[in-house]
N, C-alpha and C positions, 0 to 999 in steps of 0.2 A: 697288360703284362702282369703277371702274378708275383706276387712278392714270397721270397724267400724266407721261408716258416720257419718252428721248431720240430725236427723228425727224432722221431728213434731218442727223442731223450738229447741229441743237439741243438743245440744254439743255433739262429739263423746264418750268422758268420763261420761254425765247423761247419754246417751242411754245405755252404757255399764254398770250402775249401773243397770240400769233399767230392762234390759235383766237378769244380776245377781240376780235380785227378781223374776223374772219370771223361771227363773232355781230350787229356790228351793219349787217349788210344789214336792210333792207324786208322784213317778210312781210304777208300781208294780216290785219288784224285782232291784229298784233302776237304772232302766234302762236308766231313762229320754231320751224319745223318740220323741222328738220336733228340731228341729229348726227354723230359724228364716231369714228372705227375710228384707232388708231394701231400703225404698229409700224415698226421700225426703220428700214425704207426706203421707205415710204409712207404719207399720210394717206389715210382712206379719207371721202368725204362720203357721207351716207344720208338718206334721209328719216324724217322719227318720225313715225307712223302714228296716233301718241297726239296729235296737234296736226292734225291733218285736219279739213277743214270738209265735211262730205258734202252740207250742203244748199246751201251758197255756194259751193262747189267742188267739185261734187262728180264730175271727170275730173280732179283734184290737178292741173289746169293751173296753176295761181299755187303751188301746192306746188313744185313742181317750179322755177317759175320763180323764186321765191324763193332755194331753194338754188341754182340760177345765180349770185345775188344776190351769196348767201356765198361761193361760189367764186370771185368774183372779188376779192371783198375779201382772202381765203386769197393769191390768187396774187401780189397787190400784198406783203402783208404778208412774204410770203418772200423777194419781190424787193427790199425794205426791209431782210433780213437776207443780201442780196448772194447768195440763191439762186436762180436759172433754173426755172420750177416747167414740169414735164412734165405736162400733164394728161391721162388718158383719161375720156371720157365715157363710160356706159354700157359699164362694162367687163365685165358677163357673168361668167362663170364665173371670170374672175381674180380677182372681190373679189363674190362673191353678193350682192346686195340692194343694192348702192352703185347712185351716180350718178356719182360720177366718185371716180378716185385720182389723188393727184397725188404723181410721184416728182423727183427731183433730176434737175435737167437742166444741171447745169455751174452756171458761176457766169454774173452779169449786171449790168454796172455800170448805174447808176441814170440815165435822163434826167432832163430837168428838168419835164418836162409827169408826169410817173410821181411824183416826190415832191410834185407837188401833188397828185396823187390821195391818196397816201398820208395827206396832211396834210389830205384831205377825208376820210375815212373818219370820224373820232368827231364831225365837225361837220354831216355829211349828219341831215337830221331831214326826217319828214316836216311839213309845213306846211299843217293843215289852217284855218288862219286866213284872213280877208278881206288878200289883196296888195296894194299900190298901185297905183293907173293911170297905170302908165309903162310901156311897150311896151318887150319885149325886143329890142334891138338885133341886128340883120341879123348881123352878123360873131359875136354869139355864139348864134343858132340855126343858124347852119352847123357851127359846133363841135361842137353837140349831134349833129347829122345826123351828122359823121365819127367823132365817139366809137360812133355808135351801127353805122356798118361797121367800124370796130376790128374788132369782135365779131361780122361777118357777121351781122349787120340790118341792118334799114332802120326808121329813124324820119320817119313820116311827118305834117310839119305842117301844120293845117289851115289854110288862108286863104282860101278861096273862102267867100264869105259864102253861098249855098245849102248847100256844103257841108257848114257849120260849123251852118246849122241842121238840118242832115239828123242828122248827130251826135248833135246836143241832142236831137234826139227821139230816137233811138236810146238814149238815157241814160237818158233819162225813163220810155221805156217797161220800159225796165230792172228801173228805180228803183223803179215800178208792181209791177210783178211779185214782184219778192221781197219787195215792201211787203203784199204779199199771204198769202206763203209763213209759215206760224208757224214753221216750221223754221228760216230763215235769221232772222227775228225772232229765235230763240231765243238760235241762234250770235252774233247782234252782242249781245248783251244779256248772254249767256256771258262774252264780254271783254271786256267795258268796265267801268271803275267802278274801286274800289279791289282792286288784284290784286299778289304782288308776283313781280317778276320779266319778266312778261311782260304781255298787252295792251292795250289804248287807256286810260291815265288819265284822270279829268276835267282835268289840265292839258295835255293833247295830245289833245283832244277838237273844238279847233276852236269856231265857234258854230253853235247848232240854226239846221236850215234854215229859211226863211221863203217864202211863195208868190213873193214879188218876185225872187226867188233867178233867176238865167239858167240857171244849170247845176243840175240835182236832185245833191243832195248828201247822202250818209248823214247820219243821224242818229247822234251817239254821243253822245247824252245829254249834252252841254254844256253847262254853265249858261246862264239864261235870257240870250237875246239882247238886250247892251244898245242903247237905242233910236235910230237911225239909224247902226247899223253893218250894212253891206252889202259882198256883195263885190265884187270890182271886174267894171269891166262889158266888158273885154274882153283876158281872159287870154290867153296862146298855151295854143295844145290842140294835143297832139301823140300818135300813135298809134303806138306800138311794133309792130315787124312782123316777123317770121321768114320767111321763103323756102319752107318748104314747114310741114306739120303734125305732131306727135308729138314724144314726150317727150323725142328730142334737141333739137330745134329750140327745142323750153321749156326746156331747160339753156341754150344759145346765148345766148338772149330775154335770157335771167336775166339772163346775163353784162353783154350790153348795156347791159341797164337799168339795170344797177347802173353803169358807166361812163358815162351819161350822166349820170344823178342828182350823181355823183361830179364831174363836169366843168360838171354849174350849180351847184352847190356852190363851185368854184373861181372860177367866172363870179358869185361874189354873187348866184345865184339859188335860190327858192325851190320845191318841187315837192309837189304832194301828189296822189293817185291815184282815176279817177273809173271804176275798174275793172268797174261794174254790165255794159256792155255788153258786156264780155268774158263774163263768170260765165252771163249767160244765152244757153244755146247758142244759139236762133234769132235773139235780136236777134245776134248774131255773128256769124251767119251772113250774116245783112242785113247787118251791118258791113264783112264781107267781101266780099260783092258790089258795095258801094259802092264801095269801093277798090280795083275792078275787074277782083277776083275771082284774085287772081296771089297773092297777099300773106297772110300770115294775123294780124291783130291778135292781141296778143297782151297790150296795156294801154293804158289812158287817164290820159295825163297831164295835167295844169294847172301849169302853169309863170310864176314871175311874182318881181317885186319883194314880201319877206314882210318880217314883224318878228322877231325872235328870239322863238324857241319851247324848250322845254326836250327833254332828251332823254325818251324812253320806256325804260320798266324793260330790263333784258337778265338773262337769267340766267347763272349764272358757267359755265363752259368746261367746270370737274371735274364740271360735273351733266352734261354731252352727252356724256360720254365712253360709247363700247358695250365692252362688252369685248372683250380680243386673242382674234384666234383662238389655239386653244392645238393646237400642233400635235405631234407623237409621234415 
């Protein structure tokens, strides 16, 4: 195991904090599939190969976007330590196997929209519970929409009621298909349940779906559905989007998602991810054309008024560590 160094001018104890924000981005299935390369003048981000879903993911699209996830949490986290984070994406032969490095970019005083971020970071969860039926407020899905160009996306919300059920079937038929698949069965059934460290607990499980359900919603083995609990019957649904396709764009994605998440989190709102019609390439492609074919979806959200949910496991920072190059 590698021991936790001094980067960027930190202590081994802030990089370690710092990593620890970086950890708790979204992955799907709670997989968190990143690690993490140190040395004196730059963090490196990677994928971990050992936390791959081949049948639910099997183009590491949500891999990928995931660690976007963490990189944005990383970049806040530095800027919380008065550091300017320089990122390259897909840096190639400077850092092999990485997704992005990020070096010292001067120093950067703190706004005040940025230490809410910061101060959303351990409070962001995902929300797979029934919301209330209170309609998200106009001035804060526009927020969501400019967090989500911060990061050159586009978050695009549905409110056309044809729309919104072209969607739902889009979902559904999703939902069908990998309901079909014993592999992706296997995968959600792989993380769920008592685990420790990483994926879907029974108390971050949400409740089992029911046919009256609007939206087809995973199953992650929830305890039995108590009787007249339903979820609300009309959530915002909003659909994450990148500009063009490939695995920069899915870094980009990450990034976004996680600043929008980060920014209904500051908004007292709750999110939780209806991702099926991404994972299946043709309904996506349908998805894509829907949204008239410019755009590339790249997640489904459900966004709303929730109740306090508990965090999901993370595991500690000294376990993502790869080792330094050692160089002659």
């Amino acid at each position: 195991m590698a021991d936790m160094t001094e980067v960027l001018g930190l202590a081994a104890d802030e990089m370690t904090d710092v990593l620890t924000a970086a950890t708790l981005a979204p992955s799907v299935h709670n997989t968190q599939p990143w690690r993490f390369r140190l040395a004196p003048d730059r963090i490196e981000l990677h994928p971990d190969p050992t936390r791959r879903l081949p049948a639910t993911d099997p183009e590491d699209r949500e891999l990928r976007l995931s660690c976007g996830a963490a990189l944005l949490n990383l970049r806040l986290a530095l800027l919380d330590r008065g550091i300017r984070p320089l990122v390259t994406l897909m840096p190639g032969a400077d850092a092999p196997g990485a997704l992005a490095t990020v070096r010292r970019g001067g120093h950067r005083d703190l706004d005040e929209e940025t230490r809410q971020l910061i101060k959303a970071i351990p409070a962001r969860r995902s929300n797979r519970k029934p919301f209330r039926d209170v309609p998200v407020p106009v001035e804060h899905r526009h927020a969501l929409v400019r967090a989500a160009e911060r990061e050159r996306s586009w978050l695009h919300i549905v409110t056309d009621r044809g729309e919104r059920a072209r969607l739902q079937g889009f979902v559904a038929k999703a939902q069908r298909i990998q309901a079909d698949a014993p592999q992706v069965r296997a995968e959600l059934t792989g993380w769920t349940g008592p685990r420790t460290g990483d994926g879907i607990p029974p108390k971050s499980a949400g409740i089992q779906p029911a046919p009256q359900d609007e939206w087809a919603m995973r199953d992650f083995h929830a305890a039995e559905r108590p009787p007249g609990k339903d979820y609300e019957s009309d959530p915002l649904i909003v659909v994450l989007c990148s500009f063009y396709d490939g695995p920069l764009a899915e870094l980009q994605a990450g990034q976004a998602l996680q600043r929008v998440l980060l920014t209904a989190t500051t908004l007292g709102l709750s999110a939780s991810f209806m991702s099926q019609a991404i994972e299946v390439r043709p309904v996506r492609d349908e998805l894509r054309r829907a949204l008239g074919g410019t755009l590339e979806p790249q997640t489904v959200l459900r966004i709303g008024y929730g109740s306090p949910v508990p965090a999901s496991p993370r595991r500690a920072a000294r376990d993502l560590l790869l080792e330094p190059i050692r160089t002659t």
